[in-house]
Structures are given as structure tokens and as C-alpha cells.
Backbone as JSON Lines, residues from 0, in Angstrom:
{"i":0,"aa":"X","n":[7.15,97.93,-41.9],"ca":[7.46,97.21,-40.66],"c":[6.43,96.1,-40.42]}
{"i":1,"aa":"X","n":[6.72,94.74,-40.26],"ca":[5.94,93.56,-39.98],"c":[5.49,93.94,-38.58]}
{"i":2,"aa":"X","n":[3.69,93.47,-38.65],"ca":[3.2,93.58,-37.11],"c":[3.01,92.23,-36.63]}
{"i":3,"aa":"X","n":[2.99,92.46,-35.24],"ca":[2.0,90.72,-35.17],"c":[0.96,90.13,-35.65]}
{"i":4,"aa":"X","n":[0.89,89.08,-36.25],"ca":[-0.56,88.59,-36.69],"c":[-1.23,87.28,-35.73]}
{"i":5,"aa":"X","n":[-1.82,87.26,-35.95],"ca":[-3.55,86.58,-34.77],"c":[-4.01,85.62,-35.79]}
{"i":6,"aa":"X","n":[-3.99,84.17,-35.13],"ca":[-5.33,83.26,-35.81],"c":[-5.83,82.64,-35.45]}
{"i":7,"aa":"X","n":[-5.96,83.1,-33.72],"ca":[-7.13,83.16,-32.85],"c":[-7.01,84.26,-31.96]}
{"i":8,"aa":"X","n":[-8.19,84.31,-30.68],"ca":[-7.91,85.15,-29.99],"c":[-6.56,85.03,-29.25]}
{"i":9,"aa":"X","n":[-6.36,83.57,-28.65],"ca":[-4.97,83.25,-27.92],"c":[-3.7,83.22,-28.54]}
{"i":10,"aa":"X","n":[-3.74,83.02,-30.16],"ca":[-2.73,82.78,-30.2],"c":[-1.89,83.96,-31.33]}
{"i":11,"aa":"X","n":[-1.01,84.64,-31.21],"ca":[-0.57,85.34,-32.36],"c":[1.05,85.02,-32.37]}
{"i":12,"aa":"X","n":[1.53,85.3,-33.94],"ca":[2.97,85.21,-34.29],"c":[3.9,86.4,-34.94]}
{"i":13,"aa":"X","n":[4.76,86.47,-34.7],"ca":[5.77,87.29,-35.62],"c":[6.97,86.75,-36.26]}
{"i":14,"aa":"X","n":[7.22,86.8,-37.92],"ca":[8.05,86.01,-38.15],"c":[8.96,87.78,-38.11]}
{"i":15,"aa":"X","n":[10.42,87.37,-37.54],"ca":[11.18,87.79,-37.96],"c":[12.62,87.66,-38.66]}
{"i":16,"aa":"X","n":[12.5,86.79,-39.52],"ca":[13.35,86.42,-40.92],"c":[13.66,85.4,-40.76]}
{"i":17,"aa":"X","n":[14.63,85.08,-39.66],"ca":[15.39,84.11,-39.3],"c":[14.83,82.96,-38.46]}
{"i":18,"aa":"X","n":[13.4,83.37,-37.44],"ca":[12.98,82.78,-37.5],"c":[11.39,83.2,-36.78]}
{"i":19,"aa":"X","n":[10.43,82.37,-36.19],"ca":[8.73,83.08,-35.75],"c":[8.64,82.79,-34.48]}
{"i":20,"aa":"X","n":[8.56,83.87,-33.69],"ca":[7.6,83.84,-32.38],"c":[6.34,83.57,-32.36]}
{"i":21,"aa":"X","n":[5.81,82.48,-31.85],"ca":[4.31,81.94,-31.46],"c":[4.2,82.51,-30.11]}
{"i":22,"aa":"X","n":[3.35,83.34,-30.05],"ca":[2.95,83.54,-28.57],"c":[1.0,82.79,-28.01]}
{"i":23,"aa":"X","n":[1.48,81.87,-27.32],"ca":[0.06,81.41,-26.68],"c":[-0.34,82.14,-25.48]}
{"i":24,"aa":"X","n":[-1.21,83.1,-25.49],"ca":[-1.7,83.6,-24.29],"c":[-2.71,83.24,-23.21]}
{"i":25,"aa":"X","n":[-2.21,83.13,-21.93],"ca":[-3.29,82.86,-21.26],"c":[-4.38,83.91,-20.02]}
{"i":26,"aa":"X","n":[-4.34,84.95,-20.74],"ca":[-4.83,85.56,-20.08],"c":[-6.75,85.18,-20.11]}
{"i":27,"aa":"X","n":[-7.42,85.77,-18.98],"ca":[-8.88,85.19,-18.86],"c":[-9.93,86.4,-18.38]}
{"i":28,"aa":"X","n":[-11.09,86.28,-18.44],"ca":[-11.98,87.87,-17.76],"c":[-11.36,88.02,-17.02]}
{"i":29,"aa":"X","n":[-11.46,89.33,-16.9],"ca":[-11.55,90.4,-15.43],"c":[-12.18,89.74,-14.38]}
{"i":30,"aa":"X","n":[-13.21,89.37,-14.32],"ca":[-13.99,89.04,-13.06],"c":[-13.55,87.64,-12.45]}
{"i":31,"aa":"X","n":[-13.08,86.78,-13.33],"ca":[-12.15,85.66,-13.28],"c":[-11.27,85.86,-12.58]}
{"i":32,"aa":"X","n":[-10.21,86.62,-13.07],"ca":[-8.76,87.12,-12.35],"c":[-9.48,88.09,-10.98]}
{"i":33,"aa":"X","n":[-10.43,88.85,-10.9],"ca":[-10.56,89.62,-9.59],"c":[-10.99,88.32,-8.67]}
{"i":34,"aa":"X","n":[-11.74,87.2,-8.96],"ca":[-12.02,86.14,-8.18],"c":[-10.99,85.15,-7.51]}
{"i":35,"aa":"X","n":[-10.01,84.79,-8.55],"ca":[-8.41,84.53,-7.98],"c":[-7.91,85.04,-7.17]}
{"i":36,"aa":"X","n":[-8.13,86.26,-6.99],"ca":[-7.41,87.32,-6.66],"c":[-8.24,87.06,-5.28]}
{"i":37,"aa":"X","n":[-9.67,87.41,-4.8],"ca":[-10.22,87.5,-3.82],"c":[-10.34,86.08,-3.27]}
{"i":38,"aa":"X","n":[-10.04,85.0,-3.54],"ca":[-10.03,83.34,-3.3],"c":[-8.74,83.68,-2.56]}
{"i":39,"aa":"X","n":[-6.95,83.86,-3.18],"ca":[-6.13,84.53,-2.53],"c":[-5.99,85.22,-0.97]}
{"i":40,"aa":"X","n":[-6.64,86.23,-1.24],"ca":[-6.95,86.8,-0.15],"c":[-7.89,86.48,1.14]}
{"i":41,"aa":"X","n":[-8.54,85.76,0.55],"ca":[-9.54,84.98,1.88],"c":[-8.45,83.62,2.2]}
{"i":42,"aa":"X","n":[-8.0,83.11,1.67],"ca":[-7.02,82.15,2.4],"c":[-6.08,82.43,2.91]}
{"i":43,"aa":"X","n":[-5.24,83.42,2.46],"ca":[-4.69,84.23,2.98],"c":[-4.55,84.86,4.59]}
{"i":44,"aa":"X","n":[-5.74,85.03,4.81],"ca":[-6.43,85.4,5.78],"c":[-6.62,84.89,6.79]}
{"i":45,"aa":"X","n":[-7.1,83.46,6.11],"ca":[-7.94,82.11,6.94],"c":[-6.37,81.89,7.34]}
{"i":46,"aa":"X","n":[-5.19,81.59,6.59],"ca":[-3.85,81.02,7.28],"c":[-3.17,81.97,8.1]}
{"i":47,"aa":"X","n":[-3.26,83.19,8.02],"ca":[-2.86,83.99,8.95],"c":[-3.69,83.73,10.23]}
{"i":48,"aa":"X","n":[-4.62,83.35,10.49],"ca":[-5.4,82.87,11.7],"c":[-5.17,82.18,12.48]}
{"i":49,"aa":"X","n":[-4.56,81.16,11.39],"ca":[-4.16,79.52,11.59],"c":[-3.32,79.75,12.4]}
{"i":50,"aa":"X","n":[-1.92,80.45,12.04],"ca":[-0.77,80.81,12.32],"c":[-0.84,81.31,13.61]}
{"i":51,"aa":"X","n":[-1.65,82.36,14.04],"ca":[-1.68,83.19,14.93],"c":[-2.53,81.84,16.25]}
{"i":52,"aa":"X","n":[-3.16,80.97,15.9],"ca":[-3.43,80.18,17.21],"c":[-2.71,78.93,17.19]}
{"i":53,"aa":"X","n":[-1.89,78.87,16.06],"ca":[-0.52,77.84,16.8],"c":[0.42,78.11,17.21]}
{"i":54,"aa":"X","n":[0.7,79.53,17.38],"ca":[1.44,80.31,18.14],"c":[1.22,81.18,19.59]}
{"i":55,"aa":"X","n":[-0.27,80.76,19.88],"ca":[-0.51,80.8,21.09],"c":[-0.36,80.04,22.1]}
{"i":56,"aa":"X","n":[0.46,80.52,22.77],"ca":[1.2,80.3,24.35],"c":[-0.1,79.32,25.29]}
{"i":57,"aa":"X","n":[-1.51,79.74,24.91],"ca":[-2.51,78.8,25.73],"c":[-2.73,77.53,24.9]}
{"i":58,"aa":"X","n":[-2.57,77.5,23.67],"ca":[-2.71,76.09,22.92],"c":[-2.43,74.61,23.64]}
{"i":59,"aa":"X","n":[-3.15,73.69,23.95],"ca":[-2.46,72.31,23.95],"c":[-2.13,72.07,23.03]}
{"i":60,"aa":"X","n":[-0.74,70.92,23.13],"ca":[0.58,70.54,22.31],"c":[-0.39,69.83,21.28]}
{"i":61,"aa":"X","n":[-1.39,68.57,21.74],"ca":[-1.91,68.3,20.52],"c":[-3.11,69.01,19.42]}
{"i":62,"aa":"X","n":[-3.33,70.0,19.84],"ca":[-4.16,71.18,19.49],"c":[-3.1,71.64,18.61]}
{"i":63,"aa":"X","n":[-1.73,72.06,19.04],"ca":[-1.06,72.65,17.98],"c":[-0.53,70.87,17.03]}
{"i":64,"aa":"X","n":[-0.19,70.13,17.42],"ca":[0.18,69.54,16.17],"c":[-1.03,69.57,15.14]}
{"i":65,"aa":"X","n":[-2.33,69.37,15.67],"ca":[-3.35,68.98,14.57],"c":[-3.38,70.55,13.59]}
{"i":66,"aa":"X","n":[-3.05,71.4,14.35],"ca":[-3.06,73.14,13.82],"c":[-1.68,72.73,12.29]}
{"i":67,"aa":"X","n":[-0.24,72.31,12.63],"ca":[0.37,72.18,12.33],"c":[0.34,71.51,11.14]}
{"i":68,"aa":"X","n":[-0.36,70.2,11.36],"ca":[-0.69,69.71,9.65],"c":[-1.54,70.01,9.29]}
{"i":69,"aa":"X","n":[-2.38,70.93,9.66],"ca":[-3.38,71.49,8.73],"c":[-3.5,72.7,7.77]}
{"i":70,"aa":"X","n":[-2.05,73.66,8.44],"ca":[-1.02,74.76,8.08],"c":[-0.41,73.94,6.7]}
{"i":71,"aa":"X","n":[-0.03,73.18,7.0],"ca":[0.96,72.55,6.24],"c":[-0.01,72.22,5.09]}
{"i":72,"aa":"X","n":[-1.26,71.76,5.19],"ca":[-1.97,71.52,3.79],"c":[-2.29,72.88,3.07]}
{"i":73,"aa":"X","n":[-2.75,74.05,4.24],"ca":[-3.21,75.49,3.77],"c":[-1.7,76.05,3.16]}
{"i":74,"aa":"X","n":[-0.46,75.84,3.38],"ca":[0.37,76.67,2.39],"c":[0.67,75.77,1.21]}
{"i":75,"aa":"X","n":[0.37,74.33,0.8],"ca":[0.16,73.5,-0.18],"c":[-0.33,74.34,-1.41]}
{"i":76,"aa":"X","n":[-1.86,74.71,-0.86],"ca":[-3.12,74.8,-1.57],"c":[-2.9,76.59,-1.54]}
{"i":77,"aa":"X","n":[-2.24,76.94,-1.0],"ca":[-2.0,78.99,-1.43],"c":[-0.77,78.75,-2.24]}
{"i":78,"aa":"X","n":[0.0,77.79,-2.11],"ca":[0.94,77.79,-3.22],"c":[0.71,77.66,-4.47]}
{"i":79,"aa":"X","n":[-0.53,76.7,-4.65],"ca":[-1.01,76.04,-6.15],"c":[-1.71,77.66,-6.61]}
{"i":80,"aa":"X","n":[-2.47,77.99,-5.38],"ca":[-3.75,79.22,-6.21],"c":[-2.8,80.2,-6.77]}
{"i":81,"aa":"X","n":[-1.6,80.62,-5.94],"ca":[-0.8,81.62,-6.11],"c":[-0.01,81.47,-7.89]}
{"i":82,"aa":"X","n":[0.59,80.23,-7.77],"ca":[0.8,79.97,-9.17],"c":[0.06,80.51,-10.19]}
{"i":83,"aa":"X","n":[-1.32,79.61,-10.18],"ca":[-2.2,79.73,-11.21],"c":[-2.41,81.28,-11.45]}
{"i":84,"aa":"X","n":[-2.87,82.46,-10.25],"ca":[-2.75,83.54,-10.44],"c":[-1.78,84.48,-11.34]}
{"i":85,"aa":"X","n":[-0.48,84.15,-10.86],"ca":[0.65,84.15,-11.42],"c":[0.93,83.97,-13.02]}
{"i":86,"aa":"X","n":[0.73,82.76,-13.48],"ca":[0.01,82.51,-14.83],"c":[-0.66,83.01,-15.54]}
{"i":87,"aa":"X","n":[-2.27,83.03,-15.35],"ca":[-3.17,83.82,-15.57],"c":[-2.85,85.28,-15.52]}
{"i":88,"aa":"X","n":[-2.08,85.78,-14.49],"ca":[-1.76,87.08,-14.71],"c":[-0.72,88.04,-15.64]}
{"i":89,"aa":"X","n":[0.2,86.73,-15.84],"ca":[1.75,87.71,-16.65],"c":[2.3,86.27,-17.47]}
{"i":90,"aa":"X","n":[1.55,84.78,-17.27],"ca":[2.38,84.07,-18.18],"c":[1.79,83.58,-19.53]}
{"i":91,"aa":"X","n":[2.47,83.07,-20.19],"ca":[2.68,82.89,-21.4],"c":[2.94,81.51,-21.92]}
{"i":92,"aa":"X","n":[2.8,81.14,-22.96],"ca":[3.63,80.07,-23.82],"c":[4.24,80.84,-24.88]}
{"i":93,"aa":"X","n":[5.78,80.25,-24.69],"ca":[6.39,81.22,-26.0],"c":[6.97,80.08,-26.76]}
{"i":94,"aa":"X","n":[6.6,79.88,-28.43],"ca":[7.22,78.84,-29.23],"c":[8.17,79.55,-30.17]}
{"i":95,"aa":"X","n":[9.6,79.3,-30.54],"ca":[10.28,79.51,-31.28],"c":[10.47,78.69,-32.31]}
{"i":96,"aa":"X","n":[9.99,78.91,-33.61],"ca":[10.15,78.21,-34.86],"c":[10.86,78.6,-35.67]}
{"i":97,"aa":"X","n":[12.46,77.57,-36.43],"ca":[13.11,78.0,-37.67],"c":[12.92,76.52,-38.75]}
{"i":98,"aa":"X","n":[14.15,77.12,-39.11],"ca":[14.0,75.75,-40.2],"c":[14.43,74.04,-39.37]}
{"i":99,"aa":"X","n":[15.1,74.46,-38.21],"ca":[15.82,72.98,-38.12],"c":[15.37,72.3,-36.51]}
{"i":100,"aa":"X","n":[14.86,73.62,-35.49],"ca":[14.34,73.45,-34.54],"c":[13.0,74.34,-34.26]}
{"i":101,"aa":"X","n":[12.0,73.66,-33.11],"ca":[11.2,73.97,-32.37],"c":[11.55,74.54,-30.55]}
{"i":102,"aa":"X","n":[11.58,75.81,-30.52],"ca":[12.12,76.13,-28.97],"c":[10.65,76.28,-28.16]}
{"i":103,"aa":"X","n":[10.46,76.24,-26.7],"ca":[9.14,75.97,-26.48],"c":[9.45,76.44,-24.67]}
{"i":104,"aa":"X","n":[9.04,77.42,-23.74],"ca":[8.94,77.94,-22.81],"c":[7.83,78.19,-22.2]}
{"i":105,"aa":"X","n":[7.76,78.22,-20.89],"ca":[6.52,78.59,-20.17],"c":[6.67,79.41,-19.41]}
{"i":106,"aa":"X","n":[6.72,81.02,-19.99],"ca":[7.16,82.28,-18.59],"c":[6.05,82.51,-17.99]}
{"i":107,"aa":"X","n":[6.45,83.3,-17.33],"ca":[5.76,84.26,-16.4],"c":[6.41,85.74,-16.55]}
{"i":108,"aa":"X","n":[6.24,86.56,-17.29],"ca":[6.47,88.26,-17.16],"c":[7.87,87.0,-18.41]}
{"i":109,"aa":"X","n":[9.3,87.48,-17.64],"ca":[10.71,87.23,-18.41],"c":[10.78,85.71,-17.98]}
{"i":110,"aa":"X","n":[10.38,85.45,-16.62],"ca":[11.13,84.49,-16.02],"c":[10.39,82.98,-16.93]}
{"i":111,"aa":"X","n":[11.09,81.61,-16.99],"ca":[10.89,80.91,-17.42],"c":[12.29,79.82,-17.95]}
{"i":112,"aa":"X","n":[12.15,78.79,-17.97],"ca":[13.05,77.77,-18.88],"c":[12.36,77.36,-20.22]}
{"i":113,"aa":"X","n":[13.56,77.47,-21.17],"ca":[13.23,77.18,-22.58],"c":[14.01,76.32,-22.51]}
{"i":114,"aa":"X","n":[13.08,75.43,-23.69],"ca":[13.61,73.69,-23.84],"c":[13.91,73.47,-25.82]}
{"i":115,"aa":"X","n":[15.07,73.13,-26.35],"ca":[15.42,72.94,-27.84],"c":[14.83,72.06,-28.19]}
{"i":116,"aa":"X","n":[13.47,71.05,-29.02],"ca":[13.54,69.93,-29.93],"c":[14.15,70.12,-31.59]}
{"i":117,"aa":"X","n":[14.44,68.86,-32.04],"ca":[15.1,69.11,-33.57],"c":[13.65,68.41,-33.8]}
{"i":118,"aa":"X","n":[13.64,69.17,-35.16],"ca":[12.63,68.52,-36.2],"c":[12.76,67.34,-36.42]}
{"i":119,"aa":"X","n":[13.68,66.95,-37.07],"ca":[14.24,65.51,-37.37],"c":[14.14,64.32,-36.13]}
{"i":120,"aa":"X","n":[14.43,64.78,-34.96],"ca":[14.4,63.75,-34.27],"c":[12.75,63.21,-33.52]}
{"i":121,"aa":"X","n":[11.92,64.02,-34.08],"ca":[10.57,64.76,-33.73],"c":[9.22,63.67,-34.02]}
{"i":122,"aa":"X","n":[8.62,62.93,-33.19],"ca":[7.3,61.97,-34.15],"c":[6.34,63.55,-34.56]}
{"i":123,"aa":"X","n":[5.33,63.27,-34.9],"ca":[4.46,63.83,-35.83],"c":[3.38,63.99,-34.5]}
{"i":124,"aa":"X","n":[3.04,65.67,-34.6],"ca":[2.35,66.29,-33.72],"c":[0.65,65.49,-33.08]}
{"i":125,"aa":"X","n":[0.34,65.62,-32.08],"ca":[-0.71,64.91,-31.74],"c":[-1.81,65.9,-31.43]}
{"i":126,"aa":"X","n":[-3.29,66.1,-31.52],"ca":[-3.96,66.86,-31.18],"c":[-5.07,66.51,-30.08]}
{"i":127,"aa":"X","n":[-5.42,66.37,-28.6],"ca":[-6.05,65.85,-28.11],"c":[-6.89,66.44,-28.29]}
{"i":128,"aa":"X","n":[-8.57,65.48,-28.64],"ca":[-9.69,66.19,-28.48],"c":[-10.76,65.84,-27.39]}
{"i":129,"aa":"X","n":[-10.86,66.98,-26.9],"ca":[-11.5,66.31,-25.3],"c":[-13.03,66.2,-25.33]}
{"i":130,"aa":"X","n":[-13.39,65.18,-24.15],"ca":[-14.61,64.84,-24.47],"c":[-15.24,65.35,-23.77]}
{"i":131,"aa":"X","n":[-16.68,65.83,-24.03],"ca":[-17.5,67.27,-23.43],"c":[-17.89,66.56,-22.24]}
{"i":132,"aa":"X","n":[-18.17,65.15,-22.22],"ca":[-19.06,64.64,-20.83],"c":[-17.18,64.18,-19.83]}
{"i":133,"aa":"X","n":[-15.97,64.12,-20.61],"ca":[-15.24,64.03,-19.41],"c":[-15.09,65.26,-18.36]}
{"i":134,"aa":"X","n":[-15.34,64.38,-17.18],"ca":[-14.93,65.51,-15.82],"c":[-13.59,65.44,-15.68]}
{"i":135,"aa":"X","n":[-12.49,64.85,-16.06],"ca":[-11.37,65.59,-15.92],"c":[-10.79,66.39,-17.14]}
{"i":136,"aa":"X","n":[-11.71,66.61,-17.83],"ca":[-11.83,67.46,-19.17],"c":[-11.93,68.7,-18.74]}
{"i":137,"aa":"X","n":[-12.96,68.7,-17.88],"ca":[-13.8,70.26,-17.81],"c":[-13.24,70.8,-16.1]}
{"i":138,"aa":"X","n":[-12.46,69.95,-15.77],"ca":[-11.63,70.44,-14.26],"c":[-10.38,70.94,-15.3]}
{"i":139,"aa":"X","n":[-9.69,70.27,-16.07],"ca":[-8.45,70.73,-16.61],"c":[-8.94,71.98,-17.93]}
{"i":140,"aa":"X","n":[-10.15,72.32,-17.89],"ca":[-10.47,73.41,-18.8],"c":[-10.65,74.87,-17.54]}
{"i":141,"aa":"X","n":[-10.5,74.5,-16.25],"ca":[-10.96,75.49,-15.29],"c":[-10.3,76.49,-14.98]}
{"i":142,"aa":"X","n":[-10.43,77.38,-14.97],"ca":[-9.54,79.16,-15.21],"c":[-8.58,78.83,-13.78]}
{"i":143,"aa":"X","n":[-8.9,78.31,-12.92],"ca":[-8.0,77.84,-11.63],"c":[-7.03,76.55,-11.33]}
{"i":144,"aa":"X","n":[-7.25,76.25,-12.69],"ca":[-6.33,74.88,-12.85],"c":[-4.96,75.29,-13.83]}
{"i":145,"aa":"X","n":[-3.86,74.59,-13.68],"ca":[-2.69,74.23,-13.98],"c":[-2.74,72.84,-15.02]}
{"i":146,"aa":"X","n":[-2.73,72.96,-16.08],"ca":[-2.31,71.95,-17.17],"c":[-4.04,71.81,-18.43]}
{"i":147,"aa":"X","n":[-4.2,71.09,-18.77],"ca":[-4.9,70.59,-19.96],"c":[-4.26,71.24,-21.07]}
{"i":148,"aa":"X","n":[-2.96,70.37,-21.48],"ca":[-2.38,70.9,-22.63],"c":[-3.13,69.93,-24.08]}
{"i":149,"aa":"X","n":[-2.7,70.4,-24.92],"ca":[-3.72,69.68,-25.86],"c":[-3.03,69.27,-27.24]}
{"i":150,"aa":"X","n":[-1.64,69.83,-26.9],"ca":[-0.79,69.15,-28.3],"c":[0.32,68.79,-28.02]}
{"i":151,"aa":"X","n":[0.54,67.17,-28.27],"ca":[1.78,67.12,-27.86],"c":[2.97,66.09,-28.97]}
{"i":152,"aa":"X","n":[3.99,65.61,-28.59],"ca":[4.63,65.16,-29.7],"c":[5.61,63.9,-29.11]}
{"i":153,"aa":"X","n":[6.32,63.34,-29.28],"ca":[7.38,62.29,-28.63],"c":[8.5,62.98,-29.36]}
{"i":154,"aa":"X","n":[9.75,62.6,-28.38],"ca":[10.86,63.19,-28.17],"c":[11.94,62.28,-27.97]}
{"i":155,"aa":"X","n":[12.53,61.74,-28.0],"ca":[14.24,61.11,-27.62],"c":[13.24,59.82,-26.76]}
{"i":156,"aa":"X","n":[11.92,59.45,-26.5],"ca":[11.22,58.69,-25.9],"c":[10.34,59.57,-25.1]}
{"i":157,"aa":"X","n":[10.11,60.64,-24.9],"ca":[9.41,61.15,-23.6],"c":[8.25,62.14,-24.6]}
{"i":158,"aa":"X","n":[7.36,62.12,-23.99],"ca":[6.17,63.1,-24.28],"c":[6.16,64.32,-23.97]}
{"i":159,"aa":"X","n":[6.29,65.38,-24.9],"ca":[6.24,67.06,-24.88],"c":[4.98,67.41,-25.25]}
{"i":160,"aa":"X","n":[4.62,68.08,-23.93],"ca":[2.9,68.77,-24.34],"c":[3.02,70.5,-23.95]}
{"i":161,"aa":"X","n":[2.07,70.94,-24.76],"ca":[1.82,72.96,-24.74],"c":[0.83,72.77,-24.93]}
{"i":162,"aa":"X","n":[0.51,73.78,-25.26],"ca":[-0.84,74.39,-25.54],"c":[-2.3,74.26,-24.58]}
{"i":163,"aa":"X","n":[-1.23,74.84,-23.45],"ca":[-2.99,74.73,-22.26],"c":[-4.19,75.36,-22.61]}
{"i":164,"aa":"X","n":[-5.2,74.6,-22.3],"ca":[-6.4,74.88,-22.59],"c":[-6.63,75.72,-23.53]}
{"i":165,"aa":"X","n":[-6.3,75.05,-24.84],"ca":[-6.35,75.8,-26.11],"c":[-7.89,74.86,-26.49]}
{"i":166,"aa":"X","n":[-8.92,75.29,-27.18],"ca":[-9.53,74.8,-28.14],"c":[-8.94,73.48,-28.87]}
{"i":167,"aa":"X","n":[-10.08,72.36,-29.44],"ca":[-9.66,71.62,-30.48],"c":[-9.24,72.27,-31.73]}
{"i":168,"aa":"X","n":[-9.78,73.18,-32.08],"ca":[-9.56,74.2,-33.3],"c":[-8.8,74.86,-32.99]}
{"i":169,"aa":"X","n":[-8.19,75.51,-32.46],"ca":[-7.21,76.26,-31.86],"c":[-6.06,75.61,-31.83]}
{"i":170,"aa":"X","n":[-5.78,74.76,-31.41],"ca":[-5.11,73.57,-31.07],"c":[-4.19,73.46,-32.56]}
{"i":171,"aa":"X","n":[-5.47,72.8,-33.6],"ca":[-4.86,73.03,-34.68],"c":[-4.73,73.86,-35.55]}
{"i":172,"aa":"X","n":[-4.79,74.81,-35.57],"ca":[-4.43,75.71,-36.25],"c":[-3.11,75.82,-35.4]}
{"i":173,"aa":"X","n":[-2.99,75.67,-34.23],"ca":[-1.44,76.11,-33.78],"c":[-0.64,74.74,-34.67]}
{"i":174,"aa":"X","n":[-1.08,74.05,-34.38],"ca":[0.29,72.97,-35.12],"c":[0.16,73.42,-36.87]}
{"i":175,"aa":"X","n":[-0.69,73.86,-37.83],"ca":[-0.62,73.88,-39.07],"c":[0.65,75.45,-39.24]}
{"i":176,"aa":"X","n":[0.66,76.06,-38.2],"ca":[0.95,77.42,-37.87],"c":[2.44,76.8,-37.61]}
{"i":177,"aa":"X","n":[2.62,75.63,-36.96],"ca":[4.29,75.63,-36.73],"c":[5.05,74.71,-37.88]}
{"i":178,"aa":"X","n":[4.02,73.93,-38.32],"ca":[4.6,73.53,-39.84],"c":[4.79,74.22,-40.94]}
{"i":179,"aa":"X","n":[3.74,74.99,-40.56],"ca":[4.22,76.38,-42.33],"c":[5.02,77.43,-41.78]}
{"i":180,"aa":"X","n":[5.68,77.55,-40.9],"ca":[6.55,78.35,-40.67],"c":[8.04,77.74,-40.66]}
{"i":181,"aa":"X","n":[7.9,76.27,-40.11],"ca":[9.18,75.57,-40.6],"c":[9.48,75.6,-41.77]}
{"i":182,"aa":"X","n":[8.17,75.42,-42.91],"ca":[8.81,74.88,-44.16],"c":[9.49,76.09,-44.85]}
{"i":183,"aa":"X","n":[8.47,77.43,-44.17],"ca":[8.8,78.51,-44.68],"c":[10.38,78.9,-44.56]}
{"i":184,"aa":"X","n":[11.25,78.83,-43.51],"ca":[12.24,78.93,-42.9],"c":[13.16,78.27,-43.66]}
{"i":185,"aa":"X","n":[12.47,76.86,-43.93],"ca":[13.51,75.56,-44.76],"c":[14.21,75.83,-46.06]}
{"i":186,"aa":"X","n":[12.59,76.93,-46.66],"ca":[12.58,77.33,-48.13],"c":[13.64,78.76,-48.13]}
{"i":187,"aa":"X","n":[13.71,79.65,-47.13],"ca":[14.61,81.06,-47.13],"c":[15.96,80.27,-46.77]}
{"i":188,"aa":"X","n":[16.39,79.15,-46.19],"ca":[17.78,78.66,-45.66],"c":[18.04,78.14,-47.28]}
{"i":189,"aa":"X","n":[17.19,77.55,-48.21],"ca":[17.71,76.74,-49.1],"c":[17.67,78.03,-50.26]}
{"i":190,"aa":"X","n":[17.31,79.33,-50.67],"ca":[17.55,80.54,-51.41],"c":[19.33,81.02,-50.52]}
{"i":191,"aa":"X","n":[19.05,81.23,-49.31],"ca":[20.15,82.04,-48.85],"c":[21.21,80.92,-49.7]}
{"i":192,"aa":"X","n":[21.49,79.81,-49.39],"ca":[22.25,78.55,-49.91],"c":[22.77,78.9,-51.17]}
{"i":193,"aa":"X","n":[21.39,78.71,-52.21],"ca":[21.76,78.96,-53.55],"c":[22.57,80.49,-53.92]}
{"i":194,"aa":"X","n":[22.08,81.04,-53.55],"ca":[22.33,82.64,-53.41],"c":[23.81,82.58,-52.9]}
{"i":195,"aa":"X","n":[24.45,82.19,-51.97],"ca":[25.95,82.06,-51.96],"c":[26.49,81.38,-52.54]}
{"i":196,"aa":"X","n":[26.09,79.87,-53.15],"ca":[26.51,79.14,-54.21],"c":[27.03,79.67,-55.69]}
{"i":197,"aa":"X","n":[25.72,80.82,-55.86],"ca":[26.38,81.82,-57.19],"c":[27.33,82.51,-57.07]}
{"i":198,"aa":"X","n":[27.62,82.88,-56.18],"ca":[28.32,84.56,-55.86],"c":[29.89,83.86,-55.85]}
């Protein structure tokens, strides 16, 4: 029985014949995720407050509007943390590789949309390497942030990026990882071929 194999900590695959699951994981420490978790809960908190004195009957009207857009920025900013939690806690990058397409999703636990590219219609993979003194380098490397993907490709005209906060090395080894599994795929479609050609 084939197991999963690893060629980093984040990233492992399973080919199963027809075609390979890439799984990119984003899970992060314990003390990381308990800090999300307690960031959560103190805002949480702080907006339940909020709530409770713009709903007081003694409030002046412009006391509550200024309450009102300031609510309005605090469920903004519990929406973003909540995400990222969310992420960090149960999601994933899932890549599907065969011979003729690349499938490419961003769940959470099941939930998620998967998107088809064809090989053929595909430019040639890009690897960003980030620079240690950029600050929007090291904000988009932050266990509480949403995005710094690091490989991406052109499409029908539009730019497709994965691989959040993967390593430069990491990075590539994931793209050498989705080319030798295509070709691999290319090479079992063109045996199955011959193989019915005889028969």
C-alpha cells in the first residue's frame, strides 16, 4: 500500500495512479494558534462592550453614531482574525496533478472552491524570492496574515498564485514536485496508449 511522502515539513504528496495529491499545509505552533485564539477572544469581548453601550437607552445620538462606525471597523478586523484562525486551524492548499491538468483549491476542513488550469495553455512557473530587509515581506510572512504566496504562473492572461508562505526552497521543490509528476502521468497515459494499441 502507497503512503504519503514529505519533501518538506509543509508539503507532502500521494500519487494515486491516475493522478497526485499535493497537500500544502498550513498549520503553525501551538502557542501561535493559542495566541490567535486569545487575540479572538479579547476582541471579542472589547465588541461585545461596544455593542452593549450603543444599545444603551442613556447614549447621545452622536455618541452612538461615532459607537456605530467604530463597531463597524471592530467586526471588519474580527472578521479578518477569524479567517486567518480558521486557516491556520483546519485549512489547506490542495494541488491536483495528472498528465493534462493542474487542479488547485484553498479549503478549510472540506469546504473550499477548486479551480482547473491545462498545461498547455500554462506560461512557465514563477518562484518569488523575497527580500529579508522587505517589510511587506516579513508582514506577509506573519502567522496572522492572509496571503504571501510565492509561486505563481499566467493563465488565459491573469496571474495564479499558491503556495502561502512557503520558503524560497520550499517553494521550489513544490514546482520541481508538480513537473515530475506531470511528466510522470504523461509517461503512464502514453504505456496505457501503447498497451491498447497492441491488444
Amino acid at each position: 500500500m502507497k503512503k504519503e511522502k514529505y519533501i518538506s515539513d509543509r508539503i507532502s504528496f500521494f500519487d494515486h495512479g491516475s493522478n497526485t495529491t499535493i497537500v500544502v499545509s498550513t498549520a503553525i505552533d501551538r502557542w501561535k494558534e493559542s495566541l490567535l485564539l486569545f487575540w479572538i477572544l479579547c476582541w471579542s469581548a472589547s465588541g461585545c462592550y461596544l455593542l452593549y453601550e450603543l444599545l444603551a437607552v442613556n447614549n447621545e445620538q452622536e455618541m452612538q453614531i461615532g459607537l456605530f462606525i467604530f463597531i463597524s471597523f471592530w467586526f471588519y478586523f474580527e472578521y479578518r482574525i477569524v479567517r486567518v484562525f480558521l486557516w491556520r486551524k483546519w485549512g489547506m492548499e490542495l494541488i491536483s496533478v495528472d498528465e493534462a491538468e493542474l487542479s488547485y483549491k484553498r479549503a478549510i476542513g472540506k469546504y473550499g472552491k477548486s479551480s482547473r488550469y491545462y498545461f498547455d495553455q500554462m506560461e512557465p512557473f514563477e518562484v518569488r524570492k523575497p527580500s529579508a530587509k522587505s517589510l511587506s515581506v516579513n508582514i506577509e510572512d506573519s502567522f496572522w496574515f492572509l496571503g504571501g504566496e510565492r509561486v505563481q504562473f499566467s493563465y488565459k492572461n491573469k496571474v495564479i498564485s499558491f503556495g502561502r508562505q512557503l520558503s524560497f526552497e520550499d517553494a521550489n521543490k513544490l514546482v520541481k514536485l508538480i513537473r515530475k509528476q506531470e511528466i510522470l502521468h504523461q509517461k503512464r497515459l502514453e504505456q496505457t496508449t501503447l498497451k491498447s494499441e497492441k491488444q
